[in-house]
FIKETI-886027 format. One record per residue (C-alpha): residue in three letters; x, y, z. Coordinates in steps of 0.1 Angstrom, whole numbers, always signed. Example, Ala and Ser with C-alpha at 12.3 -4.5 7.8 and 13.67 -1.06 7.14 Angstrom:
REM FIKETI-886027
<rec 'ALA',<+123,-45,+78>>
<rec 'SER',<+137,-11,+71>>
END
This chain:
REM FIKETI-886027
<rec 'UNK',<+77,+141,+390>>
<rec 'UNK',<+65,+175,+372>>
<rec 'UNK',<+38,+161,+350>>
<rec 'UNK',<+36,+182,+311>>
<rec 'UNK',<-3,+202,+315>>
<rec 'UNK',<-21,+188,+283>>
<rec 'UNK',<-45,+210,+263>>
<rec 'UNK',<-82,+201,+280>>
<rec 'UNK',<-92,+187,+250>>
<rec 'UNK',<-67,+165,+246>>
<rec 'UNK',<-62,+156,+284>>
<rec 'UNK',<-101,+145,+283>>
<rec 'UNK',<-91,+116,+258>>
<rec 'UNK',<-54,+107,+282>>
<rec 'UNK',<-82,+106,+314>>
<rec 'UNK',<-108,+86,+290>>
<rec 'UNK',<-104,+48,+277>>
<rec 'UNK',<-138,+45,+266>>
<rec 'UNK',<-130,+84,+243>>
<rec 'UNK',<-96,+63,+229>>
<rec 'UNK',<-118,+35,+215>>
<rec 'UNK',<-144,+63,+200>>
<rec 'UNK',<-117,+80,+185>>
<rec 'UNK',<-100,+52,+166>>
<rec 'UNK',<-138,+38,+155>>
<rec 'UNK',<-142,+74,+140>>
<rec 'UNK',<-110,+73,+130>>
<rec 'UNK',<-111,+42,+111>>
<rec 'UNK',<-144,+58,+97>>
<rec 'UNK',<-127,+80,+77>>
<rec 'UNK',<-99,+66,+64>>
<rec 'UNK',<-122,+39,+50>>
<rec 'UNK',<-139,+68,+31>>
<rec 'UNK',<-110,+81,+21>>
<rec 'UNK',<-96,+52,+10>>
<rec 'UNK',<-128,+48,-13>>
<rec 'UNK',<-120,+80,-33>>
<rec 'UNK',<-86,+74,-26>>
<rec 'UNK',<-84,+38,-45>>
<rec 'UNK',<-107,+59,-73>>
<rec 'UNK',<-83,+79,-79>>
<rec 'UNK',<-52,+55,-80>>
<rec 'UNK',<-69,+32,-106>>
<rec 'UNK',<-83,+55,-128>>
<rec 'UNK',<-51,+68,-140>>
<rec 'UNK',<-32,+38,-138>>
<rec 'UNK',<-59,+25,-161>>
<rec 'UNK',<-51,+43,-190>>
<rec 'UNK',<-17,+57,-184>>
<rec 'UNK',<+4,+39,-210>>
<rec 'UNK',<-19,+42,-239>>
<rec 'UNK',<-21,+81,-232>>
<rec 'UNK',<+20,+84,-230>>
<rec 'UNK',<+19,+59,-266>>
<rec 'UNK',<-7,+84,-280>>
<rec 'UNK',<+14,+113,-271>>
<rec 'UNK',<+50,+99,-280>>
<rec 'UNK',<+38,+82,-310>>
<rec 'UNK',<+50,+54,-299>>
<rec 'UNK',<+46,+20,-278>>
<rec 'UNK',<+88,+17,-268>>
<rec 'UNK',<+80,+42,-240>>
<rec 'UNK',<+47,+30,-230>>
<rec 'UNK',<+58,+13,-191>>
<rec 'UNK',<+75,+51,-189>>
<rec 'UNK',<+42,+64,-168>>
<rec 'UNK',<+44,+32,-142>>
<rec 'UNK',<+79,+42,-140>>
<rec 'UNK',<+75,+77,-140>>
<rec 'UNK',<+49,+77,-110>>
<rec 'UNK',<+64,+48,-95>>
<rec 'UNK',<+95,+73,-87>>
<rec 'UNK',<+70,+98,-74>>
<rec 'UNK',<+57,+72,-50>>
<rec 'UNK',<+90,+66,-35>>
<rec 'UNK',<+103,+100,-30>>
<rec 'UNK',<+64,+113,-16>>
<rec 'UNK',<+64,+80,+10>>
<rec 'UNK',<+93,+101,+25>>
<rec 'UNK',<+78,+130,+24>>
<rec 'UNK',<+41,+121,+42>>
<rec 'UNK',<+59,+98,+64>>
<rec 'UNK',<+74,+129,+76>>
<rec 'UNK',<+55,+152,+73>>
<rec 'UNK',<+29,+129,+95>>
<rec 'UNK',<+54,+129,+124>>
<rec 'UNK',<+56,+158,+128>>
<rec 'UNK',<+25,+177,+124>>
<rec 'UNK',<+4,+150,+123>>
<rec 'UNK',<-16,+120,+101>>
<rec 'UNK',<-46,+145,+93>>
<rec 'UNK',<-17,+169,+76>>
<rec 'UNK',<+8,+143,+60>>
<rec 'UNK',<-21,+126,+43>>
<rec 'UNK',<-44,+150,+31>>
<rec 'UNK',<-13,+166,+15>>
<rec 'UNK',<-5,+137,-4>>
<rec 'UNK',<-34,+131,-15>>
<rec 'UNK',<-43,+170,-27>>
<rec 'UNK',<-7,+168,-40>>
<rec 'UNK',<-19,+135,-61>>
<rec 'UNK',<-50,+152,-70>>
<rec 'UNK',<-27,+184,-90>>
<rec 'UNK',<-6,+155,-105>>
<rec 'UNK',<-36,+140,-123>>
<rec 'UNK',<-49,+173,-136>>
<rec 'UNK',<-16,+183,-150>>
<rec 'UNK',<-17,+153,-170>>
<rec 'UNK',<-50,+164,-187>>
<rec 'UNK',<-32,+198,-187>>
<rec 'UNK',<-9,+179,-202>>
<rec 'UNK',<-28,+160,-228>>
<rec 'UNK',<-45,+192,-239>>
<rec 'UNK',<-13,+211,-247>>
<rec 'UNK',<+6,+182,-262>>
<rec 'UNK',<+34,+188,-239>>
<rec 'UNK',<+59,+161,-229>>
<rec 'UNK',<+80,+177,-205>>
<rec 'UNK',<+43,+186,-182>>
<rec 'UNK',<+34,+153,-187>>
<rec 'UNK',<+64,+133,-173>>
<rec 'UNK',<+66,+161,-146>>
<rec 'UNK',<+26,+158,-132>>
<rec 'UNK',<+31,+118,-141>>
<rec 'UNK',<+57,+122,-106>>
<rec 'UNK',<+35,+141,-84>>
<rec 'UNK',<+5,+122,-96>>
<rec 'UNK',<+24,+94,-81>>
<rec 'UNK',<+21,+112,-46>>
<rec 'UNK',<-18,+98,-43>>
<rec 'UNK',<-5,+62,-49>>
<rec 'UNK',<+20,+65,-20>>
<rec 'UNK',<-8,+82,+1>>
<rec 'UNK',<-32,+59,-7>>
<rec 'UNK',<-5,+30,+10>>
<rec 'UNK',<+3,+54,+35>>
<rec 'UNK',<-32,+57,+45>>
<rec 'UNK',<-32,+21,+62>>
<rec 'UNK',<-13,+28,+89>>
<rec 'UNK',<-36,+58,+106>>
<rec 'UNK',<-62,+36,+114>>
<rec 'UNK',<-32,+12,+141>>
<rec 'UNK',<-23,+47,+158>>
<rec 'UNK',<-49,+43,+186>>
<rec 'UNK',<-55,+4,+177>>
<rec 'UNK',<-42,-19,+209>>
<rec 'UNK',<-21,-46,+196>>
<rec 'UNK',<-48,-70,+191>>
<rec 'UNK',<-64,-46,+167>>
<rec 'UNK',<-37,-37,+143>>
<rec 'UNK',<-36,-59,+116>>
<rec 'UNK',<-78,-58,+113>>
<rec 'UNK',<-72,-19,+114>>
<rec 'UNK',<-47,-25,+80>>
<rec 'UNK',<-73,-51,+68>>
<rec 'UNK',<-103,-31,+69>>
<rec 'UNK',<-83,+4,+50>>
<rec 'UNK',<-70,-20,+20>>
<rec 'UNK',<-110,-35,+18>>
<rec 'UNK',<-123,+0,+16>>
<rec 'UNK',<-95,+4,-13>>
<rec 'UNK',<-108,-21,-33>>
<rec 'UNK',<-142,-2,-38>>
<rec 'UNK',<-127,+24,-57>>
<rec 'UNK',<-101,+6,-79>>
<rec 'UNK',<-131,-13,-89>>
<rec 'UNK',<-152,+12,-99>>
<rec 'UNK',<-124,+38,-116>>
<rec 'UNK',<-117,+18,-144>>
<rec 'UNK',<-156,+9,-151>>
<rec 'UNK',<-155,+49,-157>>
<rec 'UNK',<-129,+48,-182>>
<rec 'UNK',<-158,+49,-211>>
<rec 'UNK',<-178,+77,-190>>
<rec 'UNK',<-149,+103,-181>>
<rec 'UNK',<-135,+97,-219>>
<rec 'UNK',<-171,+110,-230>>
<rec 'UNK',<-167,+138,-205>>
<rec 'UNK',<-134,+150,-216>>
<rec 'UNK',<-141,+148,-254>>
<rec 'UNK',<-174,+167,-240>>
<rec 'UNK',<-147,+196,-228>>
<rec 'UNK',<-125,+197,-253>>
<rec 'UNK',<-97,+177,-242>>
<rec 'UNK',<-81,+145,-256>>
<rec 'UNK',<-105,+115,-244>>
<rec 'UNK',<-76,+91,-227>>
<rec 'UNK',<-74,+120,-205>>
<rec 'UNK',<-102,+123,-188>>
<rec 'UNK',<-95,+93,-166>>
<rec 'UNK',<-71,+111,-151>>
<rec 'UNK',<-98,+142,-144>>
<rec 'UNK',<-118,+114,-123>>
<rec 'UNK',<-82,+106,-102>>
<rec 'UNK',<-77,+144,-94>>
<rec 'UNK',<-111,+148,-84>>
<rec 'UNK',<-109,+118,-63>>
<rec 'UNK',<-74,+119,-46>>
<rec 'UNK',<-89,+165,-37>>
<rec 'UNK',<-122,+146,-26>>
<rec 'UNK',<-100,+122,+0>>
<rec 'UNK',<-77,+153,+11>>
<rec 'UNK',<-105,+175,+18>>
<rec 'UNK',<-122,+145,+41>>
<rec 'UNK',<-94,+134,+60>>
<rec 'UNK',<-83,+178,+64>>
<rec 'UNK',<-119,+185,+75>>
<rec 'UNK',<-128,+151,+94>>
<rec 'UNK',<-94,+134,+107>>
<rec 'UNK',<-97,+153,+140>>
<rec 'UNK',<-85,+151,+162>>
<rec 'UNK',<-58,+135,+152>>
<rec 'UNK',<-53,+102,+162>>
<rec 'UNK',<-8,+97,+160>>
<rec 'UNK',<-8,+133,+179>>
<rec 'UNK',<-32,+117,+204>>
<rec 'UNK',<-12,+83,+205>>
<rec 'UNK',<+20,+104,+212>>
<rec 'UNK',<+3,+123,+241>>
<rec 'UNK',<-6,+89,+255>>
<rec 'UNK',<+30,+71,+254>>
<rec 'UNK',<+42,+107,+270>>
<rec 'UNK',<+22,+107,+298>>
<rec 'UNK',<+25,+66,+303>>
<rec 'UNK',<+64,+73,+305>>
<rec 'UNK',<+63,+97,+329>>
<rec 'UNK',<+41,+78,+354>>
<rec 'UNK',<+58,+46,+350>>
<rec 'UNK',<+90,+54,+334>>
<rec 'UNK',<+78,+32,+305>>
<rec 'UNK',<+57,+41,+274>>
<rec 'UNK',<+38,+7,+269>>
<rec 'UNK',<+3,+8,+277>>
<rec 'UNK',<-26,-14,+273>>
<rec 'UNK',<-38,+12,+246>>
<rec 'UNK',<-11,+25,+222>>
<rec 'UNK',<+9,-5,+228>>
<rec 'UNK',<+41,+12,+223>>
<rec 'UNK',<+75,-6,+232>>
<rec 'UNK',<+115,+3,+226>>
<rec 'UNK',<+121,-1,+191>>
<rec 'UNK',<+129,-33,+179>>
<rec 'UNK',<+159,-29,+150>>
<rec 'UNK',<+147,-70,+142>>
<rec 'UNK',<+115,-61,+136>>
<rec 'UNK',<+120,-32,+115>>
<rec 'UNK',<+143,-52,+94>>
<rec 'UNK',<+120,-84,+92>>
<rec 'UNK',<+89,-59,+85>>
<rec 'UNK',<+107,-42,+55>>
<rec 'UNK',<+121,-76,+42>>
<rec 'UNK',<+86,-92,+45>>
<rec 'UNK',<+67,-61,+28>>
<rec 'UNK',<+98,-54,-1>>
<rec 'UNK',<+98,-93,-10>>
<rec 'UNK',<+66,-99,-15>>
<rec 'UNK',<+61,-67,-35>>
<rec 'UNK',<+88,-72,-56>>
<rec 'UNK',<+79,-111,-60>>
<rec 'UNK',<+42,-104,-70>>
<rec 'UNK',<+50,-69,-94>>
<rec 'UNK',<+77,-91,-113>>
<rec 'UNK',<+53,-124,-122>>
<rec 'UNK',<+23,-100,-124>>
<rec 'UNK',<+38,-82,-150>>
<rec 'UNK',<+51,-105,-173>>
<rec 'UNK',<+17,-129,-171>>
<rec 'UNK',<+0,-108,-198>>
<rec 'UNK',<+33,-107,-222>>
<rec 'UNK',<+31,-150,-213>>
<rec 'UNK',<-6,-152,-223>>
<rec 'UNK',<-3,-133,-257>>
<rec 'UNK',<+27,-154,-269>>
<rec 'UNK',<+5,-179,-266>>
<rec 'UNK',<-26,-161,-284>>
<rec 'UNK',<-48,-157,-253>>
<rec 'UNK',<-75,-128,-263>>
<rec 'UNK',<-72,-96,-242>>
<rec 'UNK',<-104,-107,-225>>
<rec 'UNK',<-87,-137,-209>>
<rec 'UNK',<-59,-112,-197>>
<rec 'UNK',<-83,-92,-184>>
<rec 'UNK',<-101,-119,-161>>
<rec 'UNK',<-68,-126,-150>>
<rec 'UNK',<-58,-99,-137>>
<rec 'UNK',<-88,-90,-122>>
<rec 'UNK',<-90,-119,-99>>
<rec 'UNK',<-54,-115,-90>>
<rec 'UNK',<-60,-80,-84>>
<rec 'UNK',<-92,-92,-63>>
<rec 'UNK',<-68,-118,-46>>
<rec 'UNK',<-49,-90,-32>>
<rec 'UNK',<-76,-67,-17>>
<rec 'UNK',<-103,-85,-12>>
<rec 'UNK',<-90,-113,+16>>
<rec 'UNK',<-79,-83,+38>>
<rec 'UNK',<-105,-83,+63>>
<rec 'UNK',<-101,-119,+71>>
<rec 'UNK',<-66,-116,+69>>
<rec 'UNK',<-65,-90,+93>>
<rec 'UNK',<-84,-114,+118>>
<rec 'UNK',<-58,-137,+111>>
<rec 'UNK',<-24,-121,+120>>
<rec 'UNK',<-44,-113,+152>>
<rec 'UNK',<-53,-139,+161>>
<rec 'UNK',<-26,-166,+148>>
<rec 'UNK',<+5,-141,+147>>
<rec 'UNK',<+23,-120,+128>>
<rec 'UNK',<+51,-143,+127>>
<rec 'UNK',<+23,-176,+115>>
<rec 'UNK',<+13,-154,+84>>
<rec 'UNK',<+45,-141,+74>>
<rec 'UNK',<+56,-172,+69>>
<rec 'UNK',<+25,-183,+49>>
<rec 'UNK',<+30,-152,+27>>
<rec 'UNK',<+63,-171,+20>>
<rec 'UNK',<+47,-203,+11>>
<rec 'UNK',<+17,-190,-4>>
<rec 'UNK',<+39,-169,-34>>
<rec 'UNK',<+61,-202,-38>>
<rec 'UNK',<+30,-222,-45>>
<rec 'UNK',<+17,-197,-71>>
<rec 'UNK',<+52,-199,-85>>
<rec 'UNK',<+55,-233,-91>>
<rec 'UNK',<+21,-235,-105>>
<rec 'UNK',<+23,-206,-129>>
<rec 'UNK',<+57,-220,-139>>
<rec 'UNK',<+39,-251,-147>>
<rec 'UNK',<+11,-241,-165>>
<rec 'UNK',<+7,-249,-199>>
<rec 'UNK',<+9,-215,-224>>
<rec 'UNK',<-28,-225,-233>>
<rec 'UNK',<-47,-227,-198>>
<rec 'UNK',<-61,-198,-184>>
<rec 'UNK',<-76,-213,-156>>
<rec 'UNK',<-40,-227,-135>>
<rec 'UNK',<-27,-194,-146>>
<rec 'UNK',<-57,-180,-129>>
<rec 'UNK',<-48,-201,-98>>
<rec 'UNK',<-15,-187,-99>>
<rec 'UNK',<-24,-154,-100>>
<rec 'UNK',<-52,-159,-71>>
<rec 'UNK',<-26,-173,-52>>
<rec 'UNK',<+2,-147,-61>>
<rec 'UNK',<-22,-125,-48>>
<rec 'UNK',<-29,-144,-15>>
<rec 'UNK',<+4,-145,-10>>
<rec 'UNK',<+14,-101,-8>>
<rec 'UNK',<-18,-98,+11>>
<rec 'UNK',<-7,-122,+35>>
<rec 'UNK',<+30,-104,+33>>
<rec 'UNK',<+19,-68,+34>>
<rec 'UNK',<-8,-69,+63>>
<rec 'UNK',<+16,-93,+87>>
<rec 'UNK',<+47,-64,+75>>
<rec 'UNK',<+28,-39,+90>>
<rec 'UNK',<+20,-54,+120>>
<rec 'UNK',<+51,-63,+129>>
<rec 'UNK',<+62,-31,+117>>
<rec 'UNK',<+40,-12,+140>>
<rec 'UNK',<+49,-33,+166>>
<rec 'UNK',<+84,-26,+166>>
<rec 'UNK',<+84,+11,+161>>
<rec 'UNK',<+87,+38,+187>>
<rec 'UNK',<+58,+68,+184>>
<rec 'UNK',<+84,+91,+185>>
<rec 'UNK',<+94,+81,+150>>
<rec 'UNK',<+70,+56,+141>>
<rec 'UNK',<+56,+78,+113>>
<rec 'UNK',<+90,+87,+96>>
<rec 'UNK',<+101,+49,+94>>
<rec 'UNK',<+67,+38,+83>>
<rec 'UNK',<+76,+65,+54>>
<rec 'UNK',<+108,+51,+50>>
<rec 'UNK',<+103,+16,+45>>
<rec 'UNK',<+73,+22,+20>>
<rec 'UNK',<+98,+42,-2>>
<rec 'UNK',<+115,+7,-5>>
<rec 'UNK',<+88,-10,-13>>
<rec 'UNK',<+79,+11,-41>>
<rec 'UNK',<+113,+9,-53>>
<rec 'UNK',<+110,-29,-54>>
<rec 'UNK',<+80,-33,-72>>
<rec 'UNK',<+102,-8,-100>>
<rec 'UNK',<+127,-35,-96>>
<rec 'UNK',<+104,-61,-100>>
<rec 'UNK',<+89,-50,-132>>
<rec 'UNK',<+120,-38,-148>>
<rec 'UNK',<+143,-72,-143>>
<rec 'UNK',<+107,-94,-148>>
<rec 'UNK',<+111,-85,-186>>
<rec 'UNK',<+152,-93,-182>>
<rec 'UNK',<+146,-123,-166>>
<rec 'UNK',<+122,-139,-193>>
<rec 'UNK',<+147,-130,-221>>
<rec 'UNK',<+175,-149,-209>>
<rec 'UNK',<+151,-180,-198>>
<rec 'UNK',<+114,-179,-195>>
<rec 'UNK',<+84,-171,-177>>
<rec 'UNK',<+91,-201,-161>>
<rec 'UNK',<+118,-195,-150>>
<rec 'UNK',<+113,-167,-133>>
<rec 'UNK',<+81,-179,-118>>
<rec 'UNK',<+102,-200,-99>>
<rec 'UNK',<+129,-178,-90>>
<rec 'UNK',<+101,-155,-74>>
<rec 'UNK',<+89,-185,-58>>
<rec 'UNK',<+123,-194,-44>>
<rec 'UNK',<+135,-156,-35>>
<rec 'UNK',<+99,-156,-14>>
<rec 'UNK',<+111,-183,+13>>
<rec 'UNK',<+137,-160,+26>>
<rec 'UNK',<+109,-143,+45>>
<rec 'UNK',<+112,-177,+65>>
<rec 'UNK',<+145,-173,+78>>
<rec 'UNK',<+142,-139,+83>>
<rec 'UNK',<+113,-144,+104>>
<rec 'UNK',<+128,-167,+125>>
<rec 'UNK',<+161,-143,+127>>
<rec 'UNK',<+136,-116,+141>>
<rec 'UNK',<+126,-139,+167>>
<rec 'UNK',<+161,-145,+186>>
<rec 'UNK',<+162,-112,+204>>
<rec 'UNK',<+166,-101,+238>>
<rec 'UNK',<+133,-108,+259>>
<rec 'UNK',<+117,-72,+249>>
<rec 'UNK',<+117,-72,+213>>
<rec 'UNK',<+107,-110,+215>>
<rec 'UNK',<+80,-102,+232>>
<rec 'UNK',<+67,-82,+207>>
<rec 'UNK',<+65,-103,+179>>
<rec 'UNK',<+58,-135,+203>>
<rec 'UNK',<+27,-124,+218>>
<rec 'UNK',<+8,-124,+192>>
<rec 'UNK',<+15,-160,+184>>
<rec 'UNK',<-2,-175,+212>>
END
C-alpha cells in the first residue's frame, strides 16, 4: 500500500514516541498558561457585568441580561472554534476565540464610555466567545494524551483556570481605579483587564501551540490506518466512533451543568430572604466555586484510574446529596448551605471531567473537534436553561423544592451510563477499559 509522504517535520514526530510524549508535556504547558489569563479574563467581566448593564439601563429588571447575553455568545462561538479547530487546527480555533473574547470585552468599555446600549449588548455576545474558548481549551491538552492520560490532561487545564478567576475579581477595586484614571466609567474597567487577558492567551497559544498537537494526532491515526487498516494506537487512542458514548458524554456534561447553574443561582436569592449579609453570600459562593475547580487534578487521577463510567455515576450521586441537603437546610444556616454548595460543586466536577473522557473516547479524529464544539454549545445552552427556570421553579414552590428536583433530574446520568455500556464489543471496550 502507497503510503501519504509526511512533511519532515511532522514525519519525525509519526517515527518518534519519545517526540509524541514531548509534545503533549509542552503542549499541556501552554494551555495551562493560557488557561491562567484565560480564566482572568472570564472572571473579570463576569464579576461586574450586571451592575454595569443596571448602571447603564437605570435599572435592576434587566440586570441577568449580560449572563444571558454572553451566555448566547458562548453557545454559538463553541460551534464556531470547534470548527474551526478541525480544520485548521487547535492553535487557530483557540487563539481566535480567545482574541475574539478579548475585542468583546473592550467594546463593553467602548461601550460604557459612549453610553451606548445597542454596543454593549452586541460586544456582551462576542465577549462571550472567551468563556467558550476558555471550556474549549480543555480538550487540546487529550489530543496527543493516551487513554490513560485524558482525564488528568482535562484536570490539570480546569486547575490552571482556577488561578485566574481567583485573582480577576480581587482586581475589580484596582482596574476601577484604572479606568476612572482614563476617563472611562469605573465598572468598566474590569472588563479592560478581561480583554487584555483573553489577547494575552490568544497571542500564547498563536505564537507557542506549535506544532499543533490535533494536526499531529490526525497524522498519527492516518498513518496507523494505513499500516494496519485500523486507526487505534497505543498513542492517540483513537477508535470508530461510538454514537453511545457521544450521547452519554453530552447527557453527563448538559445535566450536571444545568443541575448546578439552576441551584447555584437561586442560593443567593434563598440566603437574602432569609437576611443573610452579602458577605455570607460571598463565602458561599466562593467555596462552591472552589468545589468546582479546585478537585480537578485529583479528579482527573480518578476517572483514570477508577473509570469514567465509576465517576459519572458519582457525579450523579454527589449533586443528589447536595440536593437533599441544601433542600434541607434551615433559611438561617450558612454552614449546611455551604456543604451543599461544596458538594454541588463536587458533583459537575466529577460530571464534567468523566463527560469528557468518555467524550474523547468515543469520538473519531476526523471529527473529534467539530463534536467536541457541538456538545459544548449544549451545555451552554443548559446552564441558560438552568438559570432561567431556577427562578420559575422557586415561584411556584420553593428553593426546596427545586433543590430536590435537581437532585432527582441528576440520577438519570445512572441509567444513561449504564445504557452506554450495552454496546457491541468495540464501543464497550471503550468505556470498559478504563474501569478495571
Amino acid at each position: 500500500m502507497l503510503q501519504k509522504i509526511e512533511p519532515e517535520w511532522l514525519q519525525s514526530y509519526i517515527d518518534s514516541p519519545e517526540k509524541q510524549q514531548k509534545l503533549y508535556k509542552r503542549t499541556l504547558f501552554i494551555v495551562v498558561l493560557s488557561q491562567i489569563f484565560g480564566g482572568t479574563g472570564l472572571a473579570a467581566g463576569i464579576a461586574v457585568g450586571a451592575l454595569l448593564a443596571k448602571e447603564m439601563l437605570g435599572t435592576d429588571s434587566y440586570a441577568g441580561l449580560p449572563i444571558a447575553l454572553f451566555t448566547l455568545g458562548s453557545a454559538g462561538a463553541s460551534l464556531i472554534v470547534g470548527r474551526l479547530s478541525e480544520r485548521y487546527g487547535r492553535r487557530f480555533g483557540l487563539a481566535a476565540g480567545f482574541l475574539a473574547g478579548g475585542a468583546g470585552a473592550f467594546g463593553v468599555v467602548a461601550a460604557a464610555a459612549a453610553s451606548s446600549i445597542l454596543l454593549l449588548f452586541v460586544s456582551l455576545v462576542i465577549y462571550g466567545a472567551g468563556t467558550a474558548t476558555n471550556l474549549q481549551a480543555r480538550y487540546a491538552g487529550t489530543d496527543l494524551a493516551n487513554s490513560q492520560q485524558r482525564a488528568t490532561a482535562v484536570s490539570i487545564a480546569m486547575v490552571s483556570t482556577t488561578f485566574g478567576a481567583v485573582a480577576g475579581p480581587n482586581l475589580v477595586d484596582v482596574m476601577g481605579r484604572f479606568a476612572t484614571g482614563i476617563g472611562v466609567p469605573a465598572l468598566s474597567g474590569p472588563f479592560i483587564l478581561a480583554g487584555a487577558a483573553y489577547i494575552l492567551a490568544g497571542f500564547v497559544l498563536l505564537a507557542f501551540l506549535r506544532p499543533d498537537p490535533l494536526m499531529v494526532a490526525k497524522a498519527l491515526a492516518g498513518v496507523q490506518s494505513q499500516e494496519n487498516g485500523s486507526i487505534q494506537n497505543e498513542n492517540t487512542h483513537t477508535a470508530p466512533e461510538n454514537k453511545k458514548g457521544i450521547i452519554a458524554a453530552g447527557t453527563l456534561m448538559v445535566l450536571t451543568h444545568l443541575v448546578m447553574v439552576a441551584i447555584m443561582t437561586m442560593t443567593p436569592v434563598q440566603m437574602g430572604h432569609h437576611g443573610h449579609e452579602l458577605s455570607a453570600v460571598g463565602i458561599i459562593i466562593g467555596f462552591h466555586i472552589g468545589a468546582m475547580y479546585l478537585p480537578s487534578l485529583l479528579t482527573g487521577i480518578l476517572v483514570d484510574k477508577l473509570g469514567r463510567s465509576t465517576m459519572a455515576i458519582a457525579s450523579g450521586v454527589t449533586l443528589l446529596a447536595a440536593g437533599l441537603i441544601g433542600a434541607a437546610a434551615p433559611g438561617d444556616s450558612v454552614l449546611i448551605l455551604t456543604i451543599a454548595l461544596i458538594l454541588l460543586g463536587f458533583g459537575w466536577n466529577f460530571g464534567l471531567i468523566s463527560g469528557t473522557a468518555i467524550l474523547v473516547d468515543s469520538t473519531d479524529l476526523s471529527n473529534r473537534a467539530k463534536t467536541q464544539g457541538t456538545i459544548d454549545v449544549m451545555v451552554a445552552l443548559s446552564g441558560a436553561t438552568g438559570g432561567a427556570l431556577s427562578g420559575m421553579v422557586v415561584a411556584n414552590s420553593s428553593y426546596a423544592g427545586l433543590s430536590i428536583a435537581g437532585g432527582i433530574l441528576s440520577l438519570v446520568l445512572i441509567p444513561v451510563v449504564i445504557w452506554s455500556q450495552k454496546k457491541t464489543k468495540v464501543s464497550k471496550d471503550i468505556l470498559q477499559s478504563h474501569d478495571g
